[in-house]
C-alpha positions in Angstrom: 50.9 25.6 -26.7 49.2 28.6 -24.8 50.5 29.9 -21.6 48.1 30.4 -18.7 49.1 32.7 -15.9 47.5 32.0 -12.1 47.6 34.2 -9.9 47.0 32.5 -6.7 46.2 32.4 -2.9 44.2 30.7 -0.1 41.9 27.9 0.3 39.8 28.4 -3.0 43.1 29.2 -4.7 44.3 25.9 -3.5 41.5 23.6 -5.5 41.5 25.8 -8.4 45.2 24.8 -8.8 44.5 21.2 -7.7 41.9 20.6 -10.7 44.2 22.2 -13.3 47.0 19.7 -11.6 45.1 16.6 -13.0 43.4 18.1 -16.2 43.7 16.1 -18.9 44.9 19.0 -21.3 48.3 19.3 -22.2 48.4 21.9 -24.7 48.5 24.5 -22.3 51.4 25.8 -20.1 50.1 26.8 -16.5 52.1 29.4 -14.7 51.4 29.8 -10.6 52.1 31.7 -8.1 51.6 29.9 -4.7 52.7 30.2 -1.0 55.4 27.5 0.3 52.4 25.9 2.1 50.0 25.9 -1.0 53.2 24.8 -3.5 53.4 21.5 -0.8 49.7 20.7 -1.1 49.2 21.3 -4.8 52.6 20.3 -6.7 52.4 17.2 -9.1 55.0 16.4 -11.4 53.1 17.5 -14.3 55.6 18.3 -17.0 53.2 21.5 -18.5 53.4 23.2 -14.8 55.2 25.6 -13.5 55.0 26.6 -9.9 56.4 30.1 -8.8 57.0 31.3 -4.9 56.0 34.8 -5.5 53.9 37.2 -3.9 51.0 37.6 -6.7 50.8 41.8 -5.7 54.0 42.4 -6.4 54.4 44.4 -9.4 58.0 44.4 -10.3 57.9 40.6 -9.8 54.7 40.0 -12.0 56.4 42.3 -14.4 59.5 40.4 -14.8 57.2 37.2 -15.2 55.4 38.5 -17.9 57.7 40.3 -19.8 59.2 36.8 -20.9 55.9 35.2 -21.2 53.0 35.7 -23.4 50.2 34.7 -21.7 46.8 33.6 -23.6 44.6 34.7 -20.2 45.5 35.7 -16.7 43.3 33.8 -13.8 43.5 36.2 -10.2 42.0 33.7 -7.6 42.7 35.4 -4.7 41.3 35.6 -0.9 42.0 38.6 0.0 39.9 41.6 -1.7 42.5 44.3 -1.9 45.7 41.6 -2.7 43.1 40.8 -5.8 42.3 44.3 -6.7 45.9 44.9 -6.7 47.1 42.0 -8.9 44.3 43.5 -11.4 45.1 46.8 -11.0 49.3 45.4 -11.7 48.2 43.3 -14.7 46.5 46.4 -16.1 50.1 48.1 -15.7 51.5 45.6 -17.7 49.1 44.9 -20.3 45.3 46.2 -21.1 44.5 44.1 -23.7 45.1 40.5 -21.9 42.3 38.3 -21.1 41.9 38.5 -17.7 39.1 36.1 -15.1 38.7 37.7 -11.6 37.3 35.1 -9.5 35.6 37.4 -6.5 33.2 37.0 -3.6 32.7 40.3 -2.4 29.6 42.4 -3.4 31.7 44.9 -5.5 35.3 45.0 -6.8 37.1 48.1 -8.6 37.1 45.7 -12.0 35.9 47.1 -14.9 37.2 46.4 -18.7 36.3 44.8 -21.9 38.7 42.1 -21.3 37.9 41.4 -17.9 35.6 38.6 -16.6 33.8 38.7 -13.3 33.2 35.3 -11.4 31.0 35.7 -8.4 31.5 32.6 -6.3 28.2 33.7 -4.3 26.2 33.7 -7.4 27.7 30.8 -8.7 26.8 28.7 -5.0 23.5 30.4 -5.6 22.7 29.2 -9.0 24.2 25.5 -8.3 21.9 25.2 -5.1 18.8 26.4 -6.9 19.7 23.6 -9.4 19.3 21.2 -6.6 15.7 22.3 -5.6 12.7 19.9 -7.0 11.1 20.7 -10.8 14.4 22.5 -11.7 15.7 22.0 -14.9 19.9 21.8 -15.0 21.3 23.8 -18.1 24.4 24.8 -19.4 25.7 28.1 -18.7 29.4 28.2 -20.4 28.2 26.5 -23.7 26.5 28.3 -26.6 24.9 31.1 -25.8 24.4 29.7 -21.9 20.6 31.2 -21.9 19.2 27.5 -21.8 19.4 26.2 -25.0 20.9 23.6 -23.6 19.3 21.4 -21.0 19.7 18.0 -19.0 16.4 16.7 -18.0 16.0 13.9 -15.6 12.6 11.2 -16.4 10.8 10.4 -13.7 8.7 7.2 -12.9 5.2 7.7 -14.7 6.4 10.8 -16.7 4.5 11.0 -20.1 7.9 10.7 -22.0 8.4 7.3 -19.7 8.7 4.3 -23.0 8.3 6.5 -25.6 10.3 5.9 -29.1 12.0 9.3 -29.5 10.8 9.2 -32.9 7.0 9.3 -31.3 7.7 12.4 -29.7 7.0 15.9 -31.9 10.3 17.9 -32.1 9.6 21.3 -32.8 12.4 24.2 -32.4 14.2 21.1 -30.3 15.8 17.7 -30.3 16.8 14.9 -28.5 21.0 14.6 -28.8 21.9 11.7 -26.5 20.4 10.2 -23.3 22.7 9.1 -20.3 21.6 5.7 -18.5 23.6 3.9 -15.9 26.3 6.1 -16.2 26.5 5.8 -20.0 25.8 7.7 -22.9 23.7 6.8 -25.6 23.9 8.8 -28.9 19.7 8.8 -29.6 18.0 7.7 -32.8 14.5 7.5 -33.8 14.2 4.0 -32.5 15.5 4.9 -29.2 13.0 4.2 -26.2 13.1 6.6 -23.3 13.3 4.8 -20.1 12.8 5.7 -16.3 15.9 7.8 -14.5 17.3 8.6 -18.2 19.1 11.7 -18.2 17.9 13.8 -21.6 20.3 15.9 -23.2 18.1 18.3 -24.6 18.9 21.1 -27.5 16.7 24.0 -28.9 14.6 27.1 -28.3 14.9 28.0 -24.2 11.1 28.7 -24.1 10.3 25.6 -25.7 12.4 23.1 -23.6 11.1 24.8 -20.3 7.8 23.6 -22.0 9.4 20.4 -22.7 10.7 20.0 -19.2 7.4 20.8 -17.9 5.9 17.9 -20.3 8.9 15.4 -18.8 8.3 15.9 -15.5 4.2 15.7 -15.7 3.0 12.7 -13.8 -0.2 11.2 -15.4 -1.5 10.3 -12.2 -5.0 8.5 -12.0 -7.5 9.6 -15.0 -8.4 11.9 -15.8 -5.1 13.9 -15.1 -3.1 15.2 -16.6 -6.4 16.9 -18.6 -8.2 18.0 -15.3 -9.4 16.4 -12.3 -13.1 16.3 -12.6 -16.0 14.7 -14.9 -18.5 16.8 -16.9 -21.6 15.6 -18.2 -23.4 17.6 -20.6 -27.5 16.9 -21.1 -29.5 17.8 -23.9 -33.1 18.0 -22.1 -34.8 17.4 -25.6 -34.3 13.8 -25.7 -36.4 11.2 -24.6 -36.5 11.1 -20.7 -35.5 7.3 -20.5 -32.2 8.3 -22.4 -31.5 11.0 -20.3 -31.5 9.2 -17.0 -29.4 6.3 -18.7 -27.0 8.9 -19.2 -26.9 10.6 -16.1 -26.7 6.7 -13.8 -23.7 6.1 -16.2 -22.0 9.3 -15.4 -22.4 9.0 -11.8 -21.1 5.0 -12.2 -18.0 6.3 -13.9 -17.6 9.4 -11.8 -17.3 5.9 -8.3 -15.1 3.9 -10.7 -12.2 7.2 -11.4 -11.0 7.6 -7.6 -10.9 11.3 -6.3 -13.3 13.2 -9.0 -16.2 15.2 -8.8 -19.4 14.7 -11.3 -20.8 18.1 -13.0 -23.8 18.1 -14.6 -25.1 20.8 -16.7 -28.7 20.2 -18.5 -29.5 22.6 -21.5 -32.6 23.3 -23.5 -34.0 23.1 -20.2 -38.4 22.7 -19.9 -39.2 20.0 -17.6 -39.1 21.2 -14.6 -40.4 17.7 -13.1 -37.8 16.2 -14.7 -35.2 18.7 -13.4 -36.3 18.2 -10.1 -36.0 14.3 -10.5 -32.1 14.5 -11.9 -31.5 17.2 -9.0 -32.6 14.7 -6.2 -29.2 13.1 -7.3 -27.3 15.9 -5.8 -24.2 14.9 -3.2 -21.3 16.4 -2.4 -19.7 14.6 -5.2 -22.2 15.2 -7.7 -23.4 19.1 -8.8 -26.1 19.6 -10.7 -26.8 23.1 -13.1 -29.2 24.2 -15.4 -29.1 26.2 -17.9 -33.0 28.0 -19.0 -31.6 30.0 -21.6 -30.8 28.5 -25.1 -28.5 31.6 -25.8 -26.5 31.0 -22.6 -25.6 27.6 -23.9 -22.3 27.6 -24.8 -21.3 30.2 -22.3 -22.3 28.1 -20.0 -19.7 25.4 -20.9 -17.3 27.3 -21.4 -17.3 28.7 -17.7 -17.9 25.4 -16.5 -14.8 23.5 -18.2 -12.5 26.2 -17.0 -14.2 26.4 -13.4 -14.5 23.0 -12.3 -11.2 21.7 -13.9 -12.9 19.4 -15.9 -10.9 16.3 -17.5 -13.4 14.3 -19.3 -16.3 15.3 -21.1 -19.3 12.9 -21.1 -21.5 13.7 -24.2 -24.4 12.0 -26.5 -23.2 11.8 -29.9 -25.7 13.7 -31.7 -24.7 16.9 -29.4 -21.2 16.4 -29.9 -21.6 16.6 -33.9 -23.2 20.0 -33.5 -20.8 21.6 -35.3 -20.9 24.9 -32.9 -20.7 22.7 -29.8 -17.9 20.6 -31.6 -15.7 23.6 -32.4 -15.8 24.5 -28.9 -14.9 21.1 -27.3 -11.8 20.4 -30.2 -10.4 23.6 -28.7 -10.8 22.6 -24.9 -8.2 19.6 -25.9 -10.0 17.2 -23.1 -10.5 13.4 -23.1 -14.3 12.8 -24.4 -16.9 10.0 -23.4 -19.3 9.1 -26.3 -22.6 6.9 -24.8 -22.9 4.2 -26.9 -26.3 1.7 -27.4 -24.5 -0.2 -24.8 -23.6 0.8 -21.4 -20.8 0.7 -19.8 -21.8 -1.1 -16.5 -21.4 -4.3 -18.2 -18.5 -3.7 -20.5 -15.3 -5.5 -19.2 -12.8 -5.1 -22.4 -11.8 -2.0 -23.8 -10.4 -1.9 -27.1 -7.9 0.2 -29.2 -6.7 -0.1 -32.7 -3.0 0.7 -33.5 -3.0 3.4 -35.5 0.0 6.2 -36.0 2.6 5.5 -33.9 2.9 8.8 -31.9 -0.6 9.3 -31.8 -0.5 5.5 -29.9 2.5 6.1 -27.4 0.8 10.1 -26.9 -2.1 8.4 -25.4 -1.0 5.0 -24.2 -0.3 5.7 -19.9 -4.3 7.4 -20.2 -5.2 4.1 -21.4 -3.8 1.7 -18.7 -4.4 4.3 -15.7 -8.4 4.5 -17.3 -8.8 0.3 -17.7 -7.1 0.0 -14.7 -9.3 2.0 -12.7 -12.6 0.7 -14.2 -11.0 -3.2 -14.3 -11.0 -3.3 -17.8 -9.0 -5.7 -19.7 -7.1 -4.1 -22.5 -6.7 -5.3 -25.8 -4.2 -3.8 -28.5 -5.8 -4.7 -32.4 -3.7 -5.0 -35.1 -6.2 -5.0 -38.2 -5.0 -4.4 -41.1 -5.8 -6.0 -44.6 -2.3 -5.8 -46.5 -1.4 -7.8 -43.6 1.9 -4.9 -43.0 2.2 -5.8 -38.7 6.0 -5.3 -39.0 5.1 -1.5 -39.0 3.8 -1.6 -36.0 6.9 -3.6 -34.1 7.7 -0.5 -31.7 4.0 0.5 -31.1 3.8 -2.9 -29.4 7.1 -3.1 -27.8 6.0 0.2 -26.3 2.6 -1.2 -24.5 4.8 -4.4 -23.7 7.1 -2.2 -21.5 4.0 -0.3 -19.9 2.6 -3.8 -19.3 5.1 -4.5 -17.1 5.6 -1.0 -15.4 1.9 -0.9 -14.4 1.5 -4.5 -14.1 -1.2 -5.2 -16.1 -1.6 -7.0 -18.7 -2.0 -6.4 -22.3 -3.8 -8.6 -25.3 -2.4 -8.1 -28.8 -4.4 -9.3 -31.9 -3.3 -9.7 -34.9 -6.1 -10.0 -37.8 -5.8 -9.4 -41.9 -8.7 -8.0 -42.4 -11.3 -4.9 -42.7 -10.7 -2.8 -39.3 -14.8 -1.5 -39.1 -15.7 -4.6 -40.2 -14.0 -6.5 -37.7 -15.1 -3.5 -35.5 -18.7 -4.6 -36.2 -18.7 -7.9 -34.8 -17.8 -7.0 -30.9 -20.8 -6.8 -28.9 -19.6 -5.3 -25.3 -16.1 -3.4 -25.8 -15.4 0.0 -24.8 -13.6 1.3 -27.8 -10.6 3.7 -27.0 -9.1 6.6 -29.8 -7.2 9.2 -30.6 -8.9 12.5 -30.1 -8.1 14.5 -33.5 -9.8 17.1 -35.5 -10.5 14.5 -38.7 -13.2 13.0 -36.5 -16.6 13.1 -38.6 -19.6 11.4 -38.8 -20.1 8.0 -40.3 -20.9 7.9 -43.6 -20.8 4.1 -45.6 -17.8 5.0 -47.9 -16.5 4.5 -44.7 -16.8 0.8 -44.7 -13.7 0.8 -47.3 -11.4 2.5 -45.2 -8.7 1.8 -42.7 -8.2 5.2 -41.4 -8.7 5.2 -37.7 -10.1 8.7 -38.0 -12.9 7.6 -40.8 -14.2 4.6 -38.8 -14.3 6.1 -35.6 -18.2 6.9 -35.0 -19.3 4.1 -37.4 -20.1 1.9 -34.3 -22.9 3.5 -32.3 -23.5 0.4 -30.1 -19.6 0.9 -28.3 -19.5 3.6 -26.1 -16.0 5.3 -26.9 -13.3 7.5 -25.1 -11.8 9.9 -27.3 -8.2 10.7 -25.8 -6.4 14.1 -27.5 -2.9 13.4 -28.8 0.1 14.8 -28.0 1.1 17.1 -31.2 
C-alpha cells in the first residue's frame, strides 16, 4: 500500500479531498491535513484515510508527520500562494527527492525541481473550455505521451464515417479501439458499423487523427461537396458542332438539377468564332463561359480553373478524358467525373451501381444518394456476379439499407448470376455510377471476360457515367 500525503486548504482543497473520499482505490493510504471546518464537510469513514487537524506550513509539525511515514508523492493544494510556497519550500526541508504535485493558480510560483509537478488550474480551465468550442477534437492529456495520440471523436449526422463498417475504413498510422453508444462501450471489430452520435476512441499518429477528425466531422452536404462546390465542363471545339451543343444543354441541365452550383465552361482548340459566339449567348450569372485560343495554354488553363472556381465535378467527352496528358492531370485533381454517354441524361431516371470492393462502395455511397436524390433518380444496387458468391457482399448491402433509411430513399438490390458487362449491355437508359480509381482504361473486348469493375467500366458508351474517387 502506498501512502499519499495532502497537504490541504480552501474551497479547491475541499473537492480535491472529496473525490479521493469516494475513489474506488484502496491500495493507497491518504494522509490530510484539513481545517476543523473542511475535516466536517469532507470526512467519510473510509478505512484507508486519515484526516489530520494541522496547519499544512508548519514545519516542525509536517516534520514529525513525515518522519514516520514514507510517502510515495506529496499533493500541496493550497489557496493561499505564500502558505503553498511555504509547504513546498518545508517539504524540500524534509526531503528533495519526494514526488511532489503543486496545484497553483497564480502566474508564477518560486517551484522549481526535477521532482516537482506544476498544475496550473487557469490553464487547465483554459484547455477544458476550448474543448467545449465546436470542430474540437477531445484528447487525452495524462495517458501516453498526452500529445494527441489519443483522441475521442464525436460522429455527427451525415458525417462520411456515418454507417460505415470499420473494416471499410483505411487505417493508416491509426485505429479504431472501441466506440461508446448510449452510454456503453463497444470493443470494435471489422464488422462493426459506425453509427450517428457514436463516440470514437481513436489511437495513432497526432497528425494523422487531426486528419481523421477533420474526415469525421465533414458533412457531405448536397453534391458535389465535399469535392467542391461548382460544375466544370470542358469542350473540345474539334468535334462535330451538333455534339458540342448536346454537351453544353446537358451541363447547364445538370448544373438546375444540383441546387446552389455554378456552371464553368472552358472551350479548347478554339477556331470557330461563330460557334463561340453562339455557346457564349448562354452566359448568366450562373453559367461562365472561357476560351482558351492557344493549344499550348491548354492544360494551364484547367489547372487554374479547377483550383479557382472550386470545382466539384468535371463534365468531360470520353475521348478527351483518355488523353493520356489530360488524364494524368484530372486522376491527380481527385474530383467526381461526368462521362456523356450516347444517351443523355434528360431522360434517364435510374442510376445504377455495381457492388464492387467493399470500401470502395461505403467510400462513395452518401455521394450517391445526395446525387440521385437531387436529380430524382431511383437507385439501384447490382449484385452480378457469375460464381453466384452474394454472401460476400452481406455488409455492403446492410450498409445502403441503413442509408436508405437515414435519407429516406429508397434503394433496389438485384441479385443476378451472371456476366456483369454483359448484363451491363442490356440497359438502355441508366446512369451508371463507379468508383473513380487509377485502373480505369479504355475498353478493349478481353474485357467481356472479366468481372473487375475497373476493366468494364468504359465498355458501355451509350450510359453516361459518374466516376466518384474513393476514399483510400
Amino acid at each position: 500500500m502506498k501512502n499519499v500525503l495532502i497537504l490541504a486548504s480552501g474551497a479547491m482543497a475541499k473537492h480535491f479531498v472529496q473525490w479521493v473520499g469516494i475513489s474506488r482505490i484502496d491500495t493507497n493510504q491518504y494522509f490530510i491535513t484539513c481545517t476543523k471546518e473542511e475535516l466536517e464537510a469532507c470526512a467519510t469513514s473510509m478505512d484507508n484515510i486519515k484526516y489530520m487537524n494541522i496547519d499544512p506550513t508548519s514545519y516542525m509539525r509536517v516534520k514529525s508527520l513525515m518522519e514516520n511515514k514514507r510517502f510515495s508523492i506529496i499533493f500541496i493544494v493550497m489557496e493561499n500562494k505564500k502558505e503553498a510556497e511555504y509547504a513546498y519550500k518545508n517539504i524540500r526541508m524534509i526531503t528533495s527527492k519526494s514526488m511532489v504535485v503543486f496545484v497553483s493558480k497564480w502566474e508564477s510560483v518560486d517551484v522549481d525541481d526535477d521532482n516537482a509537478t506544476i498544475l496550473n488550474v487557469n490553464e487547465i480551465m483554459a484547455a477544458n473550455l476550448y474543448e467545449k468550442l465546436p470542430n474540437v477534437p477531445l484528447i487525452a492529456k495524462n495517458i501516453g505521451l498526452g500529445q494527441g495520440e489519443i483522441m475521442e471523436i464525436l460522429v455527427p449526422f451525415g458525417s462520411s464515417f456515418a454507417y460505415r463498417h470499420i473494416g471499410s475504413i483505411s487505417h493508416r498510422k491509426w485505429k479504431i479501439v472501441a466506440l461508446y453508444r448510449k452510454e456503453k462501450q463497444i470493443l470494435t471489430n471489422n464488422a462493426t458499423m459506425i453509427q450517428p452520435n457514436d463516440r470514437l476512441i481513436l489511437v495513432g499518429n497526432p497528425l494523422v487523427l487531426e486528419e481523421v477528425y477533420r474526415k469525421v466531422n465533414r458533412r457531405q452536404g448536397v453534391f458535389p461537396e465535399p469535392f467542391g462546390k461548382n460544375l466544370y465542363l470542358l469542350v473540345n471545339m474539334q468535334q462535330a458542332k451538333e455534339d458540342i451543343l448536346i454537351q453544353v444543354n446537358e451541363a447547364i441541365f445538370l448544373s438546375n438539377q444540383l441546387q446552389k452550383t455554378k456552371l464553368y465552361i472552358r472551350l479548347i482548340y478554339s477556331s470557330d468564332l461563330k460557334l463561340i459566339a453562339e455557346i457564349r449567348a448562354l452566359e448568366t450569372e450562373n453559367i461562365q463561359i472561357m476560351v482558351t485560343f492557344r493549344d499550348d495554354k491548354v492544360f494551364q488553363d484547367i489547372d487554374f480553373d479547377v483550383s479557382q472556381y472550386e470545382v466539384g465535378l468535371l463534365l468531360l467527352e470520353r475521348e478527351h478524358f483518355f488523353n493520356e496528358k489530360c488524364k494524368e492531370l484530372i486522376m491527380d485533381y481527385k474530383r467526381p467525373i461526368y462521362l456523356f454517354g450516347q444517351k443523355s441524361l434528360y431522360n434517364i431516371k435510374q442510376a445504377l451501381i455495381l457492388i464492387g470492393d467493399e470500401i470502395e462502395m461505403e467510400s462513395l455511397s452518401t455521394s450517391i444518394f445526395d446525387f440521385s436524390d437531387s436529380l430524382g433518380l431511383k437507385l439501384t444496387l447490382c449484385d452480378y456476379s457469375p460464381e453466384g458468391d452474394f454472401q460476400d457482399h452481406r455488409k455492403i448491402i446492410e450498409h445502403y439499407e441503413s442509408l436508405s433509411r437515414l435519407y429516406n430513399f429508397k434503394v433496389s438490390f438485384e441479385k443476378k448470376r451472371v456476366n456483369p458487362i454483359r448484363e451491363l449491355f442490356k440497359h438502355k437508359e441508366v446512369l451508371h455510377i463507379t468508383p473513380f480509381s487509377k485502373e480505369v482504361k479504355k475498353f478493349s473486348m478481353l474485357k467481356l471476360f472479366s468481372t473487375k469493375s475497373s476493366s468494364y467500366i468504359m465498355s458501355i458508351k451509350k450510359h453516361p457515367q459518374l466516376l466518384i474517387p474513393v476514399d483510400n
